[in-house]
N, CA, C, O and CB atoms as a CASP TS submission, in Angstrom:
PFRMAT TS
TARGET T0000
AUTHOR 0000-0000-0000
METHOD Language model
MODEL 1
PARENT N/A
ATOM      1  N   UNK     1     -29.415  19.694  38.862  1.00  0.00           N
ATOM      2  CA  UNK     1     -30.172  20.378  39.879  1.00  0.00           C
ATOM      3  C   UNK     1     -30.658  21.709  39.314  1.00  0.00           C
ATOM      4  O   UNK     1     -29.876  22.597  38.977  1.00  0.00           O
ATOM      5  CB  UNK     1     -29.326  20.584  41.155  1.00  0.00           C
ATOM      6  N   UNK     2     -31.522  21.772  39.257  1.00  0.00           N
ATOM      7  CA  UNK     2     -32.407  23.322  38.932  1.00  0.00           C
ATOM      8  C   UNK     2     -31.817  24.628  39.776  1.00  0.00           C
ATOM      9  O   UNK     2     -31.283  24.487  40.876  1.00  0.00           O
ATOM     10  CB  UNK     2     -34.239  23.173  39.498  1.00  0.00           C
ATOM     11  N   UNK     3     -31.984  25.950  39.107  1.00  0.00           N
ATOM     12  CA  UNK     3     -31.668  26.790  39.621  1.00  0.00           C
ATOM     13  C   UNK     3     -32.601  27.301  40.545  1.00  0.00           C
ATOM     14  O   UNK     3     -33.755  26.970  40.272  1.00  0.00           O
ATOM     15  CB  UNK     3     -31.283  27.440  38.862  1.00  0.00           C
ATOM     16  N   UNK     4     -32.441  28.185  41.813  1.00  0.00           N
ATOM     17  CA  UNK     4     -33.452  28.971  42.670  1.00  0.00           C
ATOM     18  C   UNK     4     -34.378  29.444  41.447  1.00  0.00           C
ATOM     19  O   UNK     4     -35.233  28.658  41.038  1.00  0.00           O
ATOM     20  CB  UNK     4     -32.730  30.345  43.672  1.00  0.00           C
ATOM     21  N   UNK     5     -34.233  30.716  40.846  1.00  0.00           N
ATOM     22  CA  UNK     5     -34.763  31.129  40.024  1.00  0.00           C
ATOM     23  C   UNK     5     -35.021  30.447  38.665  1.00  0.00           C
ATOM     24  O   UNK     5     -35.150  31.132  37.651  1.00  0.00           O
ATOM     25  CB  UNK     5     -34.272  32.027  40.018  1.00  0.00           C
ATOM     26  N   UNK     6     -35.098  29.071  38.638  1.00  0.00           N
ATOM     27  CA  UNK     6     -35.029  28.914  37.083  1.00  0.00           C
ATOM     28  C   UNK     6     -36.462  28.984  36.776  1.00  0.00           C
ATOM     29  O   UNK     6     -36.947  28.427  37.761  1.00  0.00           O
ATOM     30  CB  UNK     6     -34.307  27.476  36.494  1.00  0.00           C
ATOM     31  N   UNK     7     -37.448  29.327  36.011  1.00  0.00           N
ATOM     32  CA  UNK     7     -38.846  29.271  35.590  1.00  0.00           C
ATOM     33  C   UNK     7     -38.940  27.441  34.632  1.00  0.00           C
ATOM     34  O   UNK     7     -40.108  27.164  34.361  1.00  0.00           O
ATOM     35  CB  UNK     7     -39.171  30.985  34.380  1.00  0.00           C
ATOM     36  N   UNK     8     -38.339  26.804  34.369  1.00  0.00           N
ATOM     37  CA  UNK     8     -38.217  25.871  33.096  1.00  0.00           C
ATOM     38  C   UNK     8     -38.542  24.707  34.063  1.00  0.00           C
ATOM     39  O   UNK     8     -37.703  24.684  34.964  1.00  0.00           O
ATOM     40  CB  UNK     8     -36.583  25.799  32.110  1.00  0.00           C
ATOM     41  N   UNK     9     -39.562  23.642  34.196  1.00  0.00           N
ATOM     42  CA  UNK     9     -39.841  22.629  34.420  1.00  0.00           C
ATOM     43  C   UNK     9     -39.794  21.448  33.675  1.00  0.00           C
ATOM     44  O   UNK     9     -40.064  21.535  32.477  1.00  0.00           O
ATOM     45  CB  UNK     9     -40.619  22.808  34.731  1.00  0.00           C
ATOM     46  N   UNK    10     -39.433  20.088  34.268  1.00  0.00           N
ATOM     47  CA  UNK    10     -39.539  19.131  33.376  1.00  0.00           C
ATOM     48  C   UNK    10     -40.692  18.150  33.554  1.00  0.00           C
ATOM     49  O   UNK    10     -41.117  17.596  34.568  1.00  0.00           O
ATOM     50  CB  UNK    10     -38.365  18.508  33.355  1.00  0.00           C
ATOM     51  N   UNK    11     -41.143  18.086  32.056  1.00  0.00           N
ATOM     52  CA  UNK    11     -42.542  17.404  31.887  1.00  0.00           C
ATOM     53  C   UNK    11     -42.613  16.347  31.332  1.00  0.00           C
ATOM     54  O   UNK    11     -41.736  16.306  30.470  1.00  0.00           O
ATOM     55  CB  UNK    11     -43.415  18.034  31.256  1.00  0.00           C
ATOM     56  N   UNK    12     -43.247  15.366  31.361  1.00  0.00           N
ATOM     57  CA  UNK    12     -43.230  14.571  31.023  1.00  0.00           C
ATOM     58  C   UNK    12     -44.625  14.440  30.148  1.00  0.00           C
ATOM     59  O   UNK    12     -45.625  14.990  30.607  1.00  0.00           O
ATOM     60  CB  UNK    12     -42.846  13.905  31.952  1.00  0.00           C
ATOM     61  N   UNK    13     -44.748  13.448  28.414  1.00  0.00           N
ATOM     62  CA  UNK    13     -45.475  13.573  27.652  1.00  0.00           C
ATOM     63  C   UNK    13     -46.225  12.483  27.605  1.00  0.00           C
ATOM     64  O   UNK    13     -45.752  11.558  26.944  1.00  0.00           O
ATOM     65  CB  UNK    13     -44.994  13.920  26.729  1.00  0.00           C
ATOM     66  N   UNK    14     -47.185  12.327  28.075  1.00  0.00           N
ATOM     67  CA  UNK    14     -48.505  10.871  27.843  1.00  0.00           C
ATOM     68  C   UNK    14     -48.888  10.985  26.776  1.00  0.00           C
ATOM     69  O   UNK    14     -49.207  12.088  26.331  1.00  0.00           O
ATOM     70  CB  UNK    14     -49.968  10.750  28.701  1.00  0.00           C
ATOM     71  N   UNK    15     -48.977   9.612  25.910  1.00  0.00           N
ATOM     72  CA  UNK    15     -49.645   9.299  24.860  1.00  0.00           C
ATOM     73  C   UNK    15     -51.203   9.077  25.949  1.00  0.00           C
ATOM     74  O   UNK    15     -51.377   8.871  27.150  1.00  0.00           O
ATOM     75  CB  UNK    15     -48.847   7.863  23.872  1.00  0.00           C
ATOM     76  N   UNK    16     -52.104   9.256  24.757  1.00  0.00           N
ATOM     77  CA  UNK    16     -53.701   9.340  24.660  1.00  0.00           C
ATOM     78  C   UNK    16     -54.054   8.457  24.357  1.00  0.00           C
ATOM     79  O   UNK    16     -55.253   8.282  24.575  1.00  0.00           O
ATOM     80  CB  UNK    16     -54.354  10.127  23.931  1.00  0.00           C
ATOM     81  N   UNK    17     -53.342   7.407  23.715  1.00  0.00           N
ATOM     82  CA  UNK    17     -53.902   6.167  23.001  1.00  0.00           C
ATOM     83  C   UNK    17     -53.157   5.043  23.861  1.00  0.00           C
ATOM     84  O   UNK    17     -53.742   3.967  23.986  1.00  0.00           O
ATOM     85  CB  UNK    17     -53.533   6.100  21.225  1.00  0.00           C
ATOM     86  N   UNK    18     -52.081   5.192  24.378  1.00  0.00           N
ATOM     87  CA  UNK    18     -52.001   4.157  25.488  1.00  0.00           C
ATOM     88  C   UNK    18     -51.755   4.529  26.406  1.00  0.00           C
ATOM     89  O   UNK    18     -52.094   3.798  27.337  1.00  0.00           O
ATOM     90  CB  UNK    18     -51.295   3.250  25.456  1.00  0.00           C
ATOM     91  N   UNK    19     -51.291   5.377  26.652  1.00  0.00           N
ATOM     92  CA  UNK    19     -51.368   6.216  28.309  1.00  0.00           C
ATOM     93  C   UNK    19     -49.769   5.641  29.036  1.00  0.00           C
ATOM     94  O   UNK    19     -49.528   5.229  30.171  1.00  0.00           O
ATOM     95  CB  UNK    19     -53.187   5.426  29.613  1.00  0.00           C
ATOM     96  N   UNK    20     -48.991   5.805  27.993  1.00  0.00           N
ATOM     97  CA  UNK    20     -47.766   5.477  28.757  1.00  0.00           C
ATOM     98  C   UNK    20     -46.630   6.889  28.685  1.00  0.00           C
ATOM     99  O   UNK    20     -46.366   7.445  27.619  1.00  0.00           O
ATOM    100  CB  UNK    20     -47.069   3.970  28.007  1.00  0.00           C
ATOM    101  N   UNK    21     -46.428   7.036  29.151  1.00  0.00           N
ATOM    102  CA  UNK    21     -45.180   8.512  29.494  1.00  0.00           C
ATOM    103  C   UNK    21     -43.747   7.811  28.142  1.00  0.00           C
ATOM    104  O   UNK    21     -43.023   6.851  28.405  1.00  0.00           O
ATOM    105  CB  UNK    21     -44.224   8.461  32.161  1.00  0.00           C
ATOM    106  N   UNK    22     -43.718   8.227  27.441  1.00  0.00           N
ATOM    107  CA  UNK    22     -42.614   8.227  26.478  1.00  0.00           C
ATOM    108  C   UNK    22     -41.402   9.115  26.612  1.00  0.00           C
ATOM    109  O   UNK    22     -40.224   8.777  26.735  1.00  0.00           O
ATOM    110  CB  UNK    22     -43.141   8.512  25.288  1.00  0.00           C
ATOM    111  N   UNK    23     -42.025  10.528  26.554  1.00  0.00           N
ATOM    112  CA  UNK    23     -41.274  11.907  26.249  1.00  0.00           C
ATOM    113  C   UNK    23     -40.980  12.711  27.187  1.00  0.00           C
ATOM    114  O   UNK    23     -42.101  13.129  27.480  1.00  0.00           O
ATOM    115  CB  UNK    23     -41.903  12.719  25.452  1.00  0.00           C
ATOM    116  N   UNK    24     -40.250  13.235  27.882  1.00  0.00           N
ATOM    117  CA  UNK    24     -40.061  14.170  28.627  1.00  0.00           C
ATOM    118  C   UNK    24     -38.943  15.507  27.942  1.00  0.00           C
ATOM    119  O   UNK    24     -37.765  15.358  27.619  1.00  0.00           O
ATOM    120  CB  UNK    24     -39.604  13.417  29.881  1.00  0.00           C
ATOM    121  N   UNK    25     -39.619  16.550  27.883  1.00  0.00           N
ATOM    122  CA  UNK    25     -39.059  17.348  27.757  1.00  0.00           C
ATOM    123  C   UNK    25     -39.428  18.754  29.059  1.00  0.00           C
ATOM    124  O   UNK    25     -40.083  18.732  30.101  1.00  0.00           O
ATOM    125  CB  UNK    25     -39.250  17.440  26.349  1.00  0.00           C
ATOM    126  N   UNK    26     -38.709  19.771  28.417  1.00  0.00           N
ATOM    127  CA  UNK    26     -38.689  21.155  29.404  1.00  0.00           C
ATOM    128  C   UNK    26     -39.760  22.410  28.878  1.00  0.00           C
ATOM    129  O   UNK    26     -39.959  23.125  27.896  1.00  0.00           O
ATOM    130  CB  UNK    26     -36.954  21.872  29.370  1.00  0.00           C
ATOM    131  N   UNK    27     -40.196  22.195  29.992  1.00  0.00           N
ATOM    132  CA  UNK    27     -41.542  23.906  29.372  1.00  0.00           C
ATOM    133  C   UNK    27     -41.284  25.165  30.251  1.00  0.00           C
ATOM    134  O   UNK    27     -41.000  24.864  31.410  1.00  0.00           O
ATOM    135  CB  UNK    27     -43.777  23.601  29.789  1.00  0.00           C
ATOM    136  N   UNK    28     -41.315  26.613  29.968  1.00  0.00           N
ATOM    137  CA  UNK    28     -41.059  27.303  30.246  1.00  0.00           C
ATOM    138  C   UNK    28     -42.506  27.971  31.157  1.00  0.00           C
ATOM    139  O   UNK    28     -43.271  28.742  30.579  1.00  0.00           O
ATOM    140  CB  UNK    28     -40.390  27.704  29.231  1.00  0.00           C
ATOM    141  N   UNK    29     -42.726  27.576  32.557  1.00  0.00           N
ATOM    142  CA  UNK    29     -44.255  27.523  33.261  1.00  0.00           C
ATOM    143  C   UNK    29     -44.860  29.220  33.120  1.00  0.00           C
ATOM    144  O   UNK    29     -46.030  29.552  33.305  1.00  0.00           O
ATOM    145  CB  UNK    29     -44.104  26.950  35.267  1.00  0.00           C
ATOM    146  N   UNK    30     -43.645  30.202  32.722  1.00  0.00           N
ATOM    147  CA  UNK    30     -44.395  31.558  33.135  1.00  0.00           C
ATOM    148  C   UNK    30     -44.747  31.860  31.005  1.00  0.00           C
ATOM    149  O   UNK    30     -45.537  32.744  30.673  1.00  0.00           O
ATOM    150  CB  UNK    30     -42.874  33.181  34.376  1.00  0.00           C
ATOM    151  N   UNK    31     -44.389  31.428  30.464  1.00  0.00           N
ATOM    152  CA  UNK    31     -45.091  31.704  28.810  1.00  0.00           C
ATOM    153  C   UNK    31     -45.947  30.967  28.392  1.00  0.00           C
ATOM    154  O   UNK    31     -46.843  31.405  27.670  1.00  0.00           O
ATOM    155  CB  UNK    31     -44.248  31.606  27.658  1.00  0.00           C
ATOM    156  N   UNK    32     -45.882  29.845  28.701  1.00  0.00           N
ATOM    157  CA  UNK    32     -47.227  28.689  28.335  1.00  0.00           C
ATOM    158  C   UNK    32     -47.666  28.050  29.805  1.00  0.00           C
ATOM    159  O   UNK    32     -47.166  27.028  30.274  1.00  0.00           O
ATOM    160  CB  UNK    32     -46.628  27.132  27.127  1.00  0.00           C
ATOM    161  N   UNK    33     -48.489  28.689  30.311  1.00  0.00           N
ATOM    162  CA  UNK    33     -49.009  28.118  31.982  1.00  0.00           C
ATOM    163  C   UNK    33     -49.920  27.053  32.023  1.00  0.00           C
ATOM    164  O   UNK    33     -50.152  26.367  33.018  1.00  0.00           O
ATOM    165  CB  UNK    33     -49.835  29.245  32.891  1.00  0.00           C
ATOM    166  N   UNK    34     -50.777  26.850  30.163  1.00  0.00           N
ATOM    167  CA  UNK    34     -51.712  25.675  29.914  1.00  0.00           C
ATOM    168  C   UNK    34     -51.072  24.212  29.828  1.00  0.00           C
ATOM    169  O   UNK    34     -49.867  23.978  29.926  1.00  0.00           O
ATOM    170  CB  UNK    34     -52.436  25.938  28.583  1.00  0.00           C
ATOM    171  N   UNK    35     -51.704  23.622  29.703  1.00  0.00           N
ATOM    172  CA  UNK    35     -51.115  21.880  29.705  1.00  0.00           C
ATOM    173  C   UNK    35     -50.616  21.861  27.845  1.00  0.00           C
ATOM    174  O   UNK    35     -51.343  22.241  26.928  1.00  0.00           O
ATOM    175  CB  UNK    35     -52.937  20.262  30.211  1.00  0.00           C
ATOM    176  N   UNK    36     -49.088  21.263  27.697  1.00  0.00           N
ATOM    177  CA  UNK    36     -48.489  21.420  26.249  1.00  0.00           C
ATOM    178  C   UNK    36     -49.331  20.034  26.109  1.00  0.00           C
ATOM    179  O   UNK    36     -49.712  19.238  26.967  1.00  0.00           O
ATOM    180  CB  UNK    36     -46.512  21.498  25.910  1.00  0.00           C
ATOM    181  N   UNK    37     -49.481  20.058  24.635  1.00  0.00           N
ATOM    182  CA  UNK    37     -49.801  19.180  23.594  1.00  0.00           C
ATOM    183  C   UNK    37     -49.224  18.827  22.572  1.00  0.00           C
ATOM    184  O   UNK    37     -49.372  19.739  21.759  1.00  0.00           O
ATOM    185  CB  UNK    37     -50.604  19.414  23.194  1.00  0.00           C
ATOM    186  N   UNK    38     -48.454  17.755  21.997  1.00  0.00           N
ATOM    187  CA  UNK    38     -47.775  17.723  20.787  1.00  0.00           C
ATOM    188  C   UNK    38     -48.055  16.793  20.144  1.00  0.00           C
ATOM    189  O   UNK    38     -48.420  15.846  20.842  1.00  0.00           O
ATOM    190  CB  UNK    38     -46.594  17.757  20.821  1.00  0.00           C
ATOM    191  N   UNK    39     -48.054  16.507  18.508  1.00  0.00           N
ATOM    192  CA  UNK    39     -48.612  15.111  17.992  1.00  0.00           C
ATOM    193  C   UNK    39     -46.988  14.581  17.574  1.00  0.00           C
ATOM    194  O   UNK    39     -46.402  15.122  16.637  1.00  0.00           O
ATOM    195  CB  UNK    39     -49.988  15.228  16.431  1.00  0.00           C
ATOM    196  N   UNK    40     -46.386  13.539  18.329  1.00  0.00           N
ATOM    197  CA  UNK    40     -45.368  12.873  18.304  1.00  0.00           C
ATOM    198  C   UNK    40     -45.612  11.019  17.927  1.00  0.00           C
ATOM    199  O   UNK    40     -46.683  10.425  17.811  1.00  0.00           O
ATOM    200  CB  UNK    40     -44.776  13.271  19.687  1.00  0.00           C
ATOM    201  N   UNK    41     -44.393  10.541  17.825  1.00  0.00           N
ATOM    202  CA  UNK    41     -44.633   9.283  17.556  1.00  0.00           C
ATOM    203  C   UNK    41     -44.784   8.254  18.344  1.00  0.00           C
ATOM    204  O   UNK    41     -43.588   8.314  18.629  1.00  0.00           O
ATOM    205  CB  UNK    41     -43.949   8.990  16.944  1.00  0.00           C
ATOM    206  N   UNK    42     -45.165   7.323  18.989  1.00  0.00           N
ATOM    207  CA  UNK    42     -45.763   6.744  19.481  1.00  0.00           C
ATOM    208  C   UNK    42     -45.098   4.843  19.294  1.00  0.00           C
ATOM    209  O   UNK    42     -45.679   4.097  18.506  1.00  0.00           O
ATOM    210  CB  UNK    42     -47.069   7.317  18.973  1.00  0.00           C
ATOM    211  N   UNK    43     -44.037   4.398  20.020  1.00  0.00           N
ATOM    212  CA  UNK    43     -43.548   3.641  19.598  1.00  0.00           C
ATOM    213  C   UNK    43     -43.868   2.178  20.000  1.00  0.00           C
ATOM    214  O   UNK    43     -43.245   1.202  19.582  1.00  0.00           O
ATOM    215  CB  UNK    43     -42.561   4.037  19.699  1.00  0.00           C
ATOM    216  N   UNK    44     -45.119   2.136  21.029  1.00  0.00           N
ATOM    217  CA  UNK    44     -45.695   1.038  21.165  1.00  0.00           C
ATOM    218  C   UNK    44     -46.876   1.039  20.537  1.00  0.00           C
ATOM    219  O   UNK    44     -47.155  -0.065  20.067  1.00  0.00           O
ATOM    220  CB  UNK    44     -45.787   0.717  22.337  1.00  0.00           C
ATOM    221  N   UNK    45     -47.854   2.071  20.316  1.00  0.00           N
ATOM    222  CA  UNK    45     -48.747   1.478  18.566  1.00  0.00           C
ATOM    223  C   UNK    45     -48.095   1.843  17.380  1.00  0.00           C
ATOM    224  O   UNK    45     -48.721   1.946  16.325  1.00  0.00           O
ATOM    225  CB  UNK    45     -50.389   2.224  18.178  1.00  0.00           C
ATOM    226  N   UNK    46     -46.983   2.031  17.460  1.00  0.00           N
ATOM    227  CA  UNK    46     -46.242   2.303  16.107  1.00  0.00           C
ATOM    228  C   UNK    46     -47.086   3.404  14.866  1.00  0.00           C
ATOM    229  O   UNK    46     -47.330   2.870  13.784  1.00  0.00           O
ATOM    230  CB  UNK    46     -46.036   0.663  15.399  1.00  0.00           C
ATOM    231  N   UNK    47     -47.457   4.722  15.029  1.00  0.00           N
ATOM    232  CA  UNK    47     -48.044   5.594  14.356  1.00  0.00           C
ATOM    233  C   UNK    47     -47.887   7.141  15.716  1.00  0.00           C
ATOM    234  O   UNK    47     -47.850   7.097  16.945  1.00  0.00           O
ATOM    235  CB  UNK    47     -49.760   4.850  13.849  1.00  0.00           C
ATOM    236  N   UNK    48     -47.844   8.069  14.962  1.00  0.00           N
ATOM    237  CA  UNK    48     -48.526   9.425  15.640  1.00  0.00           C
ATOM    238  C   UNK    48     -49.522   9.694  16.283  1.00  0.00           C
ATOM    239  O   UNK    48     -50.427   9.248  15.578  1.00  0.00           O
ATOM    240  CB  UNK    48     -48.776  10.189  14.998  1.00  0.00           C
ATOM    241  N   UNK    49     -49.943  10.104  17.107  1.00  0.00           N
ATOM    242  CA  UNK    49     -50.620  10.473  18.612  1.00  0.00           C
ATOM    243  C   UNK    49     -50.395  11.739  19.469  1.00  0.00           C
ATOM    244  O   UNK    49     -49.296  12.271  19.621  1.00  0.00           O
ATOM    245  CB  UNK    49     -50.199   9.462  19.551  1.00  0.00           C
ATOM    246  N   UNK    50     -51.307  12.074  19.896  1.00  0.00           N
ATOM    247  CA  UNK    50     -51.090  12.883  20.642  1.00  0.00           C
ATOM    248  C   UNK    50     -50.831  12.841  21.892  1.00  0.00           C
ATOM    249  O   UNK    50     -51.433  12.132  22.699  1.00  0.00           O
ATOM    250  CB  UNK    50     -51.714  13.410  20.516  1.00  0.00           C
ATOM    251  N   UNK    51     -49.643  13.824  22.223  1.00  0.00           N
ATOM    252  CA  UNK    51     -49.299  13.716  23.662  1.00  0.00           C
ATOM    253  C   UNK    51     -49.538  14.653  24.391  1.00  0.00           C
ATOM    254  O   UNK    51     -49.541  15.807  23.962  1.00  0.00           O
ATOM    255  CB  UNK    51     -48.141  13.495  23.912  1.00  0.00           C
ATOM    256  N   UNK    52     -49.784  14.353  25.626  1.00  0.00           N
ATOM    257  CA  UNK    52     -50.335  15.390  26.456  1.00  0.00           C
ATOM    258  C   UNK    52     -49.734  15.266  27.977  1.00  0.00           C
ATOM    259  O   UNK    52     -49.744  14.298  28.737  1.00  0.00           O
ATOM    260  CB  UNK    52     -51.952  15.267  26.428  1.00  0.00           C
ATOM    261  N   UNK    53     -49.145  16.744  28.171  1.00  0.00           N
ATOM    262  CA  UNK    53     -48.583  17.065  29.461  1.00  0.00           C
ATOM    263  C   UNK    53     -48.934  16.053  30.959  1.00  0.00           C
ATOM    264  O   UNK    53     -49.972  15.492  31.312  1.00  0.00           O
ATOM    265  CB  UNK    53     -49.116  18.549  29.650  1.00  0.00           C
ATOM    266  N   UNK    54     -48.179  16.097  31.311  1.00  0.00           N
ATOM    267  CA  UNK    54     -48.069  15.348  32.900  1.00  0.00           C
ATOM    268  C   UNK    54     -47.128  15.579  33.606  1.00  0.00           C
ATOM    269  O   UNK    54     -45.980  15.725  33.188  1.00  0.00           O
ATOM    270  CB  UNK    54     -47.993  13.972  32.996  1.00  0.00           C
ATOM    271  N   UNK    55     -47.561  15.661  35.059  1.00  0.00           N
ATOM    272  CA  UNK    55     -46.093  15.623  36.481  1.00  0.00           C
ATOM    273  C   UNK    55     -44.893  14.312  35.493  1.00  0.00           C
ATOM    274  O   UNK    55     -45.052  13.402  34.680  1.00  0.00           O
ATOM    275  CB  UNK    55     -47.017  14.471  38.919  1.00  0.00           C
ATOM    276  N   UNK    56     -43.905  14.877  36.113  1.00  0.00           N
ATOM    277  CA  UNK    56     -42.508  14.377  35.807  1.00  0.00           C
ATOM    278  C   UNK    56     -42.570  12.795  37.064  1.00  0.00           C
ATOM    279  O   UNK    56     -42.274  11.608  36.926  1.00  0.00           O
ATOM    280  CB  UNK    56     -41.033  15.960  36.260  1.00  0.00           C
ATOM    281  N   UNK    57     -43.053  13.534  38.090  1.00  0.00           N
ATOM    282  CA  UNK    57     -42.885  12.664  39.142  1.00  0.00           C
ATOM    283  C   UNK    57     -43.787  11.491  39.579  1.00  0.00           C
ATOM    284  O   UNK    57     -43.537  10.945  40.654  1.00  0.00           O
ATOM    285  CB  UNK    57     -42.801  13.399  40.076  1.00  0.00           C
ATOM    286  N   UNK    58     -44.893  11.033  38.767  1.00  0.00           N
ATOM    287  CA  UNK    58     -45.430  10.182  38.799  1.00  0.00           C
ATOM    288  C   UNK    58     -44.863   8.974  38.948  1.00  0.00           C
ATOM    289  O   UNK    58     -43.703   8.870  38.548  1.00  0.00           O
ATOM    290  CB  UNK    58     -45.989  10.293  38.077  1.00  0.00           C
ATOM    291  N   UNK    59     -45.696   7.474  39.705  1.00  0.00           N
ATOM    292  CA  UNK    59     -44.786   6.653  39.983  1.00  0.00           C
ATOM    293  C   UNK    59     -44.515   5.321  38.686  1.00  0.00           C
ATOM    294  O   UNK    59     -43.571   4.580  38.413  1.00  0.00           O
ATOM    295  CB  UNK    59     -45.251   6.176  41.420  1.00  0.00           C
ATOM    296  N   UNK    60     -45.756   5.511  38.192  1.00  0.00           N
ATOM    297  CA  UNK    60     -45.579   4.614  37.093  1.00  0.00           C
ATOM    298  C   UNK    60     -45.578   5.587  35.950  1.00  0.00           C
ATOM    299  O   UNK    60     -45.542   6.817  36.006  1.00  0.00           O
ATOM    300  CB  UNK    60     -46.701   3.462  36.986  1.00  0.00           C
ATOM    301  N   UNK    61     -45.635   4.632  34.676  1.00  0.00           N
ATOM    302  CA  UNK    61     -45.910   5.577  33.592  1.00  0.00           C
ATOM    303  C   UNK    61     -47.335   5.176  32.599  1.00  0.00           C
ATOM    304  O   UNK    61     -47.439   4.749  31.449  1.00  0.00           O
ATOM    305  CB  UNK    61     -44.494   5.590  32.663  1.00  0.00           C
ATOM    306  N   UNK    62     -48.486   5.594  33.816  1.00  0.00           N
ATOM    307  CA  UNK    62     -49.665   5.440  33.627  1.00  0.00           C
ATOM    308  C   UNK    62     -50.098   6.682  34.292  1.00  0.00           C
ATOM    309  O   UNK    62     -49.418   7.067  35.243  1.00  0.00           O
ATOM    310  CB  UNK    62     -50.177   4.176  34.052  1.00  0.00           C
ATOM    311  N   UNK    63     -51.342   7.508  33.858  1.00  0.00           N
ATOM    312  CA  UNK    63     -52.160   8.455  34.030  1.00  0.00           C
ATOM    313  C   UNK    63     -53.106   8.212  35.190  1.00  0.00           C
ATOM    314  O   UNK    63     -54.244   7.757  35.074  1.00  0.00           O
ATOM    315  CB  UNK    63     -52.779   8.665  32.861  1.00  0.00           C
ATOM    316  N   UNK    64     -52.638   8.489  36.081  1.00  0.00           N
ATOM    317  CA  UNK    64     -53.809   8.799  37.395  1.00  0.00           C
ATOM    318  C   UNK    64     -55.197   8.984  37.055  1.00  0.00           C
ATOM    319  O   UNK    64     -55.159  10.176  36.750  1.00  0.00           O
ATOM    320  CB  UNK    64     -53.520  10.170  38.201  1.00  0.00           C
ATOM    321  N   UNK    65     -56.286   8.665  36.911  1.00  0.00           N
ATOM    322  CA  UNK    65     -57.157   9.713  37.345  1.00  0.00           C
ATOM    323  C   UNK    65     -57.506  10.714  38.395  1.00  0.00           C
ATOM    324  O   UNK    65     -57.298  10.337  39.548  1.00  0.00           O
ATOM    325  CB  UNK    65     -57.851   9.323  37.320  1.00  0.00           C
ATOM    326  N   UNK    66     -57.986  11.895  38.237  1.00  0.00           N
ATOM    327  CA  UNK    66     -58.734  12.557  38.684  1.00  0.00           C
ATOM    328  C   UNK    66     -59.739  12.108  39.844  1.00  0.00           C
ATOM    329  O   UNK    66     -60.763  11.425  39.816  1.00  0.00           O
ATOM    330  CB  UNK    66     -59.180  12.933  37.727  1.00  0.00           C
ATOM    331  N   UNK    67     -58.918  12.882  41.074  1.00  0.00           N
ATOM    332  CA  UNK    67     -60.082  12.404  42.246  1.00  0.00           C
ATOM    333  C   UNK    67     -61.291  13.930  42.021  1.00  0.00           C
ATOM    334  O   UNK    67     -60.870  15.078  41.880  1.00  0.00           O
ATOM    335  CB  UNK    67     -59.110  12.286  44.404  1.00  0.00           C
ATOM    336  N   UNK    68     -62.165  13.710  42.030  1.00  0.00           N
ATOM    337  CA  UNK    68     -63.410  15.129  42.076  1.00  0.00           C
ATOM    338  C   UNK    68     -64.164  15.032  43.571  1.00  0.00           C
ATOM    339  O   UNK    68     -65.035  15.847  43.877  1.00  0.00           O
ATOM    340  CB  UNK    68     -64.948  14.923  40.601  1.00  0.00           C
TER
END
């Protein structure tokens, strides 16, 4: 359970190349407030990719689009 005050959220990391949530780690929301990016490995195309930030709480582990 998170603290009242804790600033540290948990995120979860989408690959770009298949769009499945692999990684979840913790970001600190008041030092980096932009969306994290990391080039990690990727174990269903088997090579490196980039991953890119997402809600923890999503229901699958597929990327929503964007309603505009």
């Amino acid at each position: 359970m998170a603290k009242k005050g804790d600033k540290r959220k948990l995120i979860g990391m989408v690959s770009e190349e298949t769009g499945q949530r692999t990684y979840y780690t913790y970001k600190n929301s008041m030092n980096t407030p932009d969306k994290l990016t990391l080039r990690k490995y990727d174990p269903v195309s088997r090579k490196h990719v980039v991953f890119t930030e997402t809600k923890k709480n999503l229901g699958r582990n597929e990327v929503k689009p964007r309603k505009h």
